[in-house]
N, C-alpha and C positions, 0 to 999 in steps of 0.2 A: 586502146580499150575505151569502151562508150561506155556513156553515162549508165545507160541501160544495162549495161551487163553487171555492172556494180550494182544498184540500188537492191539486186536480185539476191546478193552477197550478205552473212550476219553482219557483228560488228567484230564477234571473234575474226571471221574470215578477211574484214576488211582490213583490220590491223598486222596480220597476219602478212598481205598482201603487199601494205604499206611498210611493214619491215623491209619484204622482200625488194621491196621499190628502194626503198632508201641503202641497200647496199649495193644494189645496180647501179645506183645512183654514185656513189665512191668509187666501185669499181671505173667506170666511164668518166669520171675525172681524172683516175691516176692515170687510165690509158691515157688520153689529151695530154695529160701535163709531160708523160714522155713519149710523146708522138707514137702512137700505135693504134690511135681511135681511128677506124673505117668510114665509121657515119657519125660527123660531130652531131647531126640533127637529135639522134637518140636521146643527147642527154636534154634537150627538148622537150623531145617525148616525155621522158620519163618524169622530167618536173611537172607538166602537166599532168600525169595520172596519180601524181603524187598530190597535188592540190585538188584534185577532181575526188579522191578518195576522202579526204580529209576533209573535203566539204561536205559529202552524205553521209560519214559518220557523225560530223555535228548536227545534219539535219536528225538523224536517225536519234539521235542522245536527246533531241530536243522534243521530238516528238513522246519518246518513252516519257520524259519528264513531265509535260503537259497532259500524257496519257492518265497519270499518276494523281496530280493535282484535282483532275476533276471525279 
């Protein structure tokens, strides 16, 4: 997932998203822990979109806020 396809995303959707990341996330570790994961790389993946999400929400939180301010 790129940067760019998220920023396009609310915040409802982002977190939405970022749910959905965080239980792929679980699931892709229990595979690992009883050997059944095909591509360890994913769980990779998945922590990077999971940080990549959760950094345009704060930008997006920040900017609503500063929006507000002036």
């Amino acid at each position: 997932m790129k940067a760019s396809e998220v920023r396009g995303l609310s915040i409802k959707e982002l977190n939405q998203k970022l749910s959905d990341l965080k239980a792929e996330l679980f699931n892709l570790r229990f595979q690992n822990a009883i050997n059944q994961l095909e591509n360890p790389m994913r769980i990779r993946a998945v922590k990077s979109d999971i940080a990549r999400i959760k950094t345009i929400i704060t930008e997006k939180q920040t900017a609503n806020e500063e929006e507000g301010d002036e």
